[in-house]
C-alpha positions as CSV (number, residue, x, y, z in Angstrom):
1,X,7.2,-50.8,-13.1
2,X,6.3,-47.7,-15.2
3,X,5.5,-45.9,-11.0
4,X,8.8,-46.4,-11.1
5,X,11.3,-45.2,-13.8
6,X,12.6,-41.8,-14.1
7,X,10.7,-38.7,-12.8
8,X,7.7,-36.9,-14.1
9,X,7.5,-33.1,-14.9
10,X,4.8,-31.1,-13.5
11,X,3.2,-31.5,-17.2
12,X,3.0,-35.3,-16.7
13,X,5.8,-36.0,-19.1
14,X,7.7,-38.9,-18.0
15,X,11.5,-38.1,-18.2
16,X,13.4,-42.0,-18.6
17,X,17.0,-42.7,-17.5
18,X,19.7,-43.1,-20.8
19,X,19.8,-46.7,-19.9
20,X,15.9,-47.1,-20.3
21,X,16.5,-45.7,-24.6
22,X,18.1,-49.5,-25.0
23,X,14.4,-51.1,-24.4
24,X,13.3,-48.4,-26.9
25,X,15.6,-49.5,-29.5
26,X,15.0,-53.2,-29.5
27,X,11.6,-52.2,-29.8
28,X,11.6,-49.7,-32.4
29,X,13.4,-51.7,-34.4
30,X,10.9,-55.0,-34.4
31,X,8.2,-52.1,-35.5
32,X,10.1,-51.5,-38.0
33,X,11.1,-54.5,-39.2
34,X,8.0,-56.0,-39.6
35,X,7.0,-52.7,-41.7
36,X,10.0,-53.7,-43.8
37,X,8.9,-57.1,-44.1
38,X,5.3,-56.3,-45.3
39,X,6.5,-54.3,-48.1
40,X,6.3,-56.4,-50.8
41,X,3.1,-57.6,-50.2
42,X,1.6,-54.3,-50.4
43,X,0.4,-55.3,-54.2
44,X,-2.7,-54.8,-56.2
45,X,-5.2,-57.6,-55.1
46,X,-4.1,-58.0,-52.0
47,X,-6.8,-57.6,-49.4
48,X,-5.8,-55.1,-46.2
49,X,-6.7,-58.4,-44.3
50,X,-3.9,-60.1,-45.7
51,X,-1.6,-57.5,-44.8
52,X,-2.2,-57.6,-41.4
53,X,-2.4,-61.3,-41.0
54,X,1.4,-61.1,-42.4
55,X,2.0,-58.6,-39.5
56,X,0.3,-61.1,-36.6
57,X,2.1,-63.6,-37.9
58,X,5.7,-61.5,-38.1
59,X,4.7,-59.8,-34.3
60,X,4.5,-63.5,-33.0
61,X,7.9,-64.2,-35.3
62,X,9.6,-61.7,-33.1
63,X,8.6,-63.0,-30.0
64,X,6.9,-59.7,-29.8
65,X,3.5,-58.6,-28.3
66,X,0.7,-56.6,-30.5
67,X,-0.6,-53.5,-28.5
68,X,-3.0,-52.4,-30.6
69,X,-5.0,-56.5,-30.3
70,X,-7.4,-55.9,-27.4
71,X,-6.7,-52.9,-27.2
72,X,-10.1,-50.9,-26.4
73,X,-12.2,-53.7,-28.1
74,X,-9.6,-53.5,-31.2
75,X,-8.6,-56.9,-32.8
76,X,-6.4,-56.8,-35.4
77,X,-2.3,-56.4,-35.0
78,X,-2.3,-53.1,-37.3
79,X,-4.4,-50.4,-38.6
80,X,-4.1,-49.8,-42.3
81,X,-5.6,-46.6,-43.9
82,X,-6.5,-46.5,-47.5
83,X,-6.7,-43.3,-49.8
84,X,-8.8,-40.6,-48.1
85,X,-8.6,-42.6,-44.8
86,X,-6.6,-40.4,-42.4
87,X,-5.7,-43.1,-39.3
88,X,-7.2,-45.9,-38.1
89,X,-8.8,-47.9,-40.6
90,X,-9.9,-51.4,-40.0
91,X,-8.1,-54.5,-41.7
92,X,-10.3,-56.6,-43.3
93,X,-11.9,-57.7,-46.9
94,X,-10.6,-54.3,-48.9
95,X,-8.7,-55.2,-52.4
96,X,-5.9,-52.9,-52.6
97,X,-6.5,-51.4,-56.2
98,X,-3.3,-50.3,-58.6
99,X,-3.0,-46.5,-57.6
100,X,-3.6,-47.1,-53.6
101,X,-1.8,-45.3,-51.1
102,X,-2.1,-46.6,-47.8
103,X,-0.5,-46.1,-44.4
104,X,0.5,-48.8,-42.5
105,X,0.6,-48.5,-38.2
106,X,2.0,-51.2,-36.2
107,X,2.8,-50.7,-32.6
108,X,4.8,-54.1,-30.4
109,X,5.4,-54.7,-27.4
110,X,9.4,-56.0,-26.0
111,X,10.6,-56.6,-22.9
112,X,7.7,-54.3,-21.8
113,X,8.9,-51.3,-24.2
114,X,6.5,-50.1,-26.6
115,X,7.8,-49.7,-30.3
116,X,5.1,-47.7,-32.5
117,X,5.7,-46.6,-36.3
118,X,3.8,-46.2,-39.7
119,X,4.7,-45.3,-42.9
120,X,3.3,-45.0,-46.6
121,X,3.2,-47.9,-49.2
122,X,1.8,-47.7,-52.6
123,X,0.2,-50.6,-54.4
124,X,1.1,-50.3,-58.2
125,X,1.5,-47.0,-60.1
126,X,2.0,-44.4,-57.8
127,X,-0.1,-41.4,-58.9
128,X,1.6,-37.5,-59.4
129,X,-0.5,-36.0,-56.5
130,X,0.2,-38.5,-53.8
131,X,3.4,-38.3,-54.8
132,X,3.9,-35.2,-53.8
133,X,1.4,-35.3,-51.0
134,X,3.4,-38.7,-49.5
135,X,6.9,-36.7,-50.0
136,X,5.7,-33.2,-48.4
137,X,4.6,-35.6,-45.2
138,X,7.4,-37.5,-44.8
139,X,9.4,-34.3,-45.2
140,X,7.1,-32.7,-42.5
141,X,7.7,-35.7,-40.5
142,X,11.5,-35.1,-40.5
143,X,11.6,-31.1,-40.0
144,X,9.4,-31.7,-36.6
145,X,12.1,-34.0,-35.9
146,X,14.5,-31.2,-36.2
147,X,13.1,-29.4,-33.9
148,X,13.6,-31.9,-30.8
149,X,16.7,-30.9,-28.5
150,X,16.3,-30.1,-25.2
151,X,15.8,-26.2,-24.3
152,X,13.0,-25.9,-27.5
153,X,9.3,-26.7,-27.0
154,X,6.3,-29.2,-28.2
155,X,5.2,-26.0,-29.9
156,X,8.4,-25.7,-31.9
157,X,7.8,-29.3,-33.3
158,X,4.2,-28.4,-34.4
159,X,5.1,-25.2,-36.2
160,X,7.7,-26.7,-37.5
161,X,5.3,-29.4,-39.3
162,X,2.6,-26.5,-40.1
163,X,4.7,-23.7,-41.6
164,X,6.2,-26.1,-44.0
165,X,3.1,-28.3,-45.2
166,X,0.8,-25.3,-45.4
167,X,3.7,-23.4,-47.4
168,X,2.8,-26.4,-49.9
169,X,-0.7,-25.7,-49.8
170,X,-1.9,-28.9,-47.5
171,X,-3.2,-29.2,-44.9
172,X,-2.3,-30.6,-41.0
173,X,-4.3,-32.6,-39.6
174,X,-5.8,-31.3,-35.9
175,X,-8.3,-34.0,-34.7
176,X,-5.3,-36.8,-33.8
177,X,-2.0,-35.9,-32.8
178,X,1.3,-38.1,-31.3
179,X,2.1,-39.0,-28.1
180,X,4.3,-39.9,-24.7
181,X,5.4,-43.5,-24.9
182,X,7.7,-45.9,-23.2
183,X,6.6,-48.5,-21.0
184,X,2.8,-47.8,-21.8
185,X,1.2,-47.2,-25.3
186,X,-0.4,-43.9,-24.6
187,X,0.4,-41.0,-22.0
188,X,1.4,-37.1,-22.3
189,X,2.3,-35.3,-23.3
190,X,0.0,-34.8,-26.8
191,X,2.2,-33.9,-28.8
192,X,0.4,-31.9,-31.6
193,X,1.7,-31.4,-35.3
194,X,0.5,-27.4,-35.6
195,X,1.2,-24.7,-32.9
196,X,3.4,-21.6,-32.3
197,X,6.7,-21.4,-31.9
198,X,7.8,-21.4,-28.2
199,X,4.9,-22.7,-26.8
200,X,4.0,-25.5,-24.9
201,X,6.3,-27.9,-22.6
202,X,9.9,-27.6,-22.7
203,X,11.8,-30.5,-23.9
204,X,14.3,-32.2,-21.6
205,X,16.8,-35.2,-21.9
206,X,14.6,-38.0,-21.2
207,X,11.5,-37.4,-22.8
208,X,10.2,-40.4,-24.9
209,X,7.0,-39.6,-27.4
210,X,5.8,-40.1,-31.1
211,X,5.6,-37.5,-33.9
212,X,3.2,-38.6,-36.4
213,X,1.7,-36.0,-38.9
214,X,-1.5,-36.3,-40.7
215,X,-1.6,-34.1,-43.9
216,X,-4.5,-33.9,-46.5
217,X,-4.6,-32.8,-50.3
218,X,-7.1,-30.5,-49.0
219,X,-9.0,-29.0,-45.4
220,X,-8.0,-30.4,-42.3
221,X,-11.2,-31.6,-40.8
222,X,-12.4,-35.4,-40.3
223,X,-15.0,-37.2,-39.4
224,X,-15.2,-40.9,-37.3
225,X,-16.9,-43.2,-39.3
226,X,-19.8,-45.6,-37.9
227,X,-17.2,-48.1,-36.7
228,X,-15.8,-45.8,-33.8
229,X,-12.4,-46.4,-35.3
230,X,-12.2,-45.1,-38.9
231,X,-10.9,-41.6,-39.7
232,X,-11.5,-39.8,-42.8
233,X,-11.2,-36.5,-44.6
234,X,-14.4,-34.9,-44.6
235,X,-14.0,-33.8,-48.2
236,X,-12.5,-36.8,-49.2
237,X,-9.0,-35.7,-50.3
238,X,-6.3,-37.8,-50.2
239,X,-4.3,-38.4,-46.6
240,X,-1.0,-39.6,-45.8
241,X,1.1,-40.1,-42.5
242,X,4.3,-40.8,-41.2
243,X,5.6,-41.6,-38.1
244,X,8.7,-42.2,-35.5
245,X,9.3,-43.1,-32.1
246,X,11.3,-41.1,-30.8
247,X,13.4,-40.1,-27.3
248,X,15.1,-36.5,-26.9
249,X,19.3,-36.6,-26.1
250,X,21.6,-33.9,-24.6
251,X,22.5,-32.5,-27.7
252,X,18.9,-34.0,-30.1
253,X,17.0,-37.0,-30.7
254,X,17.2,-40.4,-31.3
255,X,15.1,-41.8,-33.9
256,X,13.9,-45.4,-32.7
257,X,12.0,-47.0,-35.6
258,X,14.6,-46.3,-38.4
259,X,13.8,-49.0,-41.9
260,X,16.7,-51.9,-40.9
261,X,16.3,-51.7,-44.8
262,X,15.9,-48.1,-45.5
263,X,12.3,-48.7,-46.8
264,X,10.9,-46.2,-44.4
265,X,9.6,-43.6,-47.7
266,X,8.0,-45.9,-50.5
267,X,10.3,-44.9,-53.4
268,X,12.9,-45.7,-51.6
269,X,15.2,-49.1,-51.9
């Protein structure tokens, strides 16, 4: 049981034995296989409905578990988040038009270990601003990744992230931030994607969490739509997001949702 495994720090930060980063993997990498898979279906016409019935259908494939289906009231196996939509937008009856950016969260369940990623696609023509808005937060994504090694602190990761995107004139997203993980979907620390350098927890071998930056064209704020769910940009600039599972090492990290098919950035493969 989660009671259980490993020890906790006086922050609440679960620290997990080496052996428990093998669940991690196998986990990670059905998230991100299924991402893979959904690729090329991320076209023009194609509802975000359809999307995510290909990603129920792919979970089930796996002989995984969805953790975002029942989870608070939620029903669908993803959350896919169109244009201006920062996180958690609904599946359903959208077209995907040519010129749509869209992130795509999945989080499964293995053996008990919780595997959560998302990543940006692009239906048709990608367009010169979310190109460089996609590529600045994948970019982010991967210099707060640089920052994990035990003896540095959450605050390290988050000014690492903010320095660089607001050095590009965006903007971090405050409102949602990533997570603890493991053997349960949510728990601390939060870990949050602006900050000071130096600040906050102290990493340690062991340590299992998300980093999964929000960035916008333009301001920060957001608003909850009437749906309880929905995110969007309160001035209706274009958002993107990336995002990794990841567990700190003695000397780093381990990244646990690396593309099988190196399809994790859209112009890629």
């Amino acid at each position: 049981m989660e009671e259980t495994r490993g020890r906790v720090t006086r922050q609440g930060i679960r620290i997990y034995e080496p052996e428990d980063y093998a669940g991690m993997r196998r986990a990670g990498a059905v998230a991100a296989e299924i991402l893979d898979a959904v690729a090329a279906r991320v076209v023009p016409g194609a509802t975000t409905g359809d999307l995510d019935a290909f990603i129920d259908a792919e979970v089930e494939r796996h002989g995984a578990v969805s953790a975002t289906k029942g989870y608070k009231g939620y029903q669908h196996a993803s959350c896919i988040s169109i244009n201006h939509v920062v996180c958690h937008g609904i599946p359903g009856p959208k077209v995907l038009k040519d010129g749509d950016i869209l992130n795509i969260d999945v989080t499964v369940i293995v053996d008990g270990w919780f595997g959560d990623t998302s990543r940006m696609y692009i239906a048709g023509t990608l367009p010169r601003k979310a190109e460089r808005l996609i590529e600045v937060t994948h970019d982010a994504l991967m210099r707060g990744i640089a920052a994990v090694k035990p003896g540095n602190t959450f605050g390290d990761i988050g000014h690492a992230i903010q320095t660089f995107v607001e050095a590009q004139r965006m903007s971090v997203v405050r409102d949602f931030c990533g997570h603890g993980l493991g053997r349960v979907f949510h728990a601390a620390p939060n870990v949050l994607h602006y900050g000071r350098a130096g600040t906050g927890a102290v990493l340690e071998e062991g340590m299992i969490f998300t980093i999964e930056p929000m960035v916008n064209l333009g301001r920060p704020e957001t608003k909850v739509l009437a749906d309880d769910w929905t995110a969007v940009t309160r001035d209706k600039s274009l958002s993107a997001q990336f995002e990794h599972s990841i567990g700190v090492t003695a000397d780093g990290c381990e990244i646990f949702t690396l593309s099988p098919a190196g399809k994790f950035h859209p112009t890629w493969g």
